[in-house]
Every structure is written in structure tokens, then in C-alpha cells.
VMD Tcl script that draws the C-alpha trace (Angstrom):
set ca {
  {-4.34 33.57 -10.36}
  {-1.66 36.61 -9.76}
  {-2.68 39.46 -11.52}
  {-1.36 39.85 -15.71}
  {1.46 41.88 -16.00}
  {2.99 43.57 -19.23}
  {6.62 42.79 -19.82}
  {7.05 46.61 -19.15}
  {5.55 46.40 -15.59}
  {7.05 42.95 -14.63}
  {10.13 44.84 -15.87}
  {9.74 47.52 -13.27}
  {8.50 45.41 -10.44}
  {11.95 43.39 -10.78}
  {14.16 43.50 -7.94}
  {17.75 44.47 -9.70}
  {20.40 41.72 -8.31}
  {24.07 41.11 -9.16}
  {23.42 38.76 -11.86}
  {23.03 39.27 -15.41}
  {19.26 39.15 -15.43}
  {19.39 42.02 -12.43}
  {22.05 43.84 -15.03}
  {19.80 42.92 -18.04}
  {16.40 44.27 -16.15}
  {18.81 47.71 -14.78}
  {19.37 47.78 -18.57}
  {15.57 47.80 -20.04}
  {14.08 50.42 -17.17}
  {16.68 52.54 -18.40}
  {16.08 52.39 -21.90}
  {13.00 54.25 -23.33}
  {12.45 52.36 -26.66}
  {12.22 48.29 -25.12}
  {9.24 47.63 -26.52}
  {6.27 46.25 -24.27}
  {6.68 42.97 -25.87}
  {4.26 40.51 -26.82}
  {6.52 37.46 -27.80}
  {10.41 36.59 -27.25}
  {10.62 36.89 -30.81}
  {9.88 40.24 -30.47}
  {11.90 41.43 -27.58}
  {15.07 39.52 -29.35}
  {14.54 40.98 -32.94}
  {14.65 44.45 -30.81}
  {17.94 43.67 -28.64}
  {19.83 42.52 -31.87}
  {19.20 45.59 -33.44}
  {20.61 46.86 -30.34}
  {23.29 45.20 -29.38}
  {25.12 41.52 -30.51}
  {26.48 40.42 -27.24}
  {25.57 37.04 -26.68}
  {25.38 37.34 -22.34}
  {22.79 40.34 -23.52}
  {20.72 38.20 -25.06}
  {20.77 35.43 -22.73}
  {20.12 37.24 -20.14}
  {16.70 38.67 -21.62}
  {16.03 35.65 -22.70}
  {16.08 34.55 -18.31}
  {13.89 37.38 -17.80}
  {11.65 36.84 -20.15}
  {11.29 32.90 -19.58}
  {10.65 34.62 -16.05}
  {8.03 36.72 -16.89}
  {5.92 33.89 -19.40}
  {5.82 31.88 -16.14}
  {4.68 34.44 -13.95}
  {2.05 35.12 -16.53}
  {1.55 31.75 -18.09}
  {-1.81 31.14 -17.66}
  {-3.13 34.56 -18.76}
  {-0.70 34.29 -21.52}
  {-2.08 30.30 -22.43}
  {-5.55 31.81 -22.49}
  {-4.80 34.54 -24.92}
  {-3.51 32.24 -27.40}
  {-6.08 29.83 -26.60}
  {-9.36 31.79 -26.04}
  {-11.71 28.38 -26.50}
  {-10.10 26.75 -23.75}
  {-12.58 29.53 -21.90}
  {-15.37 29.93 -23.80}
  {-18.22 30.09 -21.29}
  {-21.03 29.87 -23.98}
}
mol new
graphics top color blue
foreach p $ca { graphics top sphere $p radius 0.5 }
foreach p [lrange $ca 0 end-1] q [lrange $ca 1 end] { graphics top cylinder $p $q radius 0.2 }
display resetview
């Protein structure tokens, strides 16, 4: 399994391409407040405070559908802890 990333490192381990996820992820390294979000729910509360453009949002929303599958199967055992229980 790759190693976990937060969304704030998989953020800055993005390559930036001329695409609106590469604008999107130019976007978040830049700005100081994205939250190291846990959930799309959270990272999408945080952009509409921030900005209503719909291409915005969609384009997070790529990144982040991205990131869960990088991370899926850390992420799956988070939220499902007795899938691993050892004992």
C-alpha cells in the first residue's frame, strides 16, 4: 500500500498542469487557510465561503476524488477500524 497522504501533502506533491485541476491545485498551495481536509464536505463548505464559481468547485472536487483514491484504503480503514481488528 502507497504511503497515507494528507490532502495538504498530496496537494503539494501535485504536478501543476494546464487543466483546471493543475489551476485548482496552483490555487490551494498558494493559499494559507485550505484547510487539511478530512472530508469533501469539508473542503467544499471552505471553497464556498471562498469563492461561488462553479469550474472552482469542480475542479476541487477532481482533485479531491483524486486524492480519496490515492488514499482509499487508508481512508476505508479509518472509517472502518473493525475491518482490521487483529484481536
Amino acid at each position: 500500500m502507497d504511503e497515507y497522504q494528507s490532502f495538504l501533502e498530496y496537494i503539494k506533491s501535485r504536478r501543476i498542469t494546464d487543466t483546471p485541476a493543475g489551476d485548482f491545485t496552483h490555487d490551494a498551495r498558494r493559499d494559507r487557510n485550505l484547510p487539511d481536509a478530512q472530508s469533501w464536505d469539508e473542503l467544499r463548505r471552505y471553497l464556498s465561503r471562498r469563492t461561488s464559481n462553479p469550474n472552482v468547485i469542480a475542479a476541487a472536487h477532481s482533485v479531491w476524488s483524486q486524492y480519496v483514491r490515492k488514499n482509499r484504503l487508508y481512508l476505508f480503514a479509518k472509517a472502518h477500524p473493525e475491518f482490521f481488528d487483529n484481536s
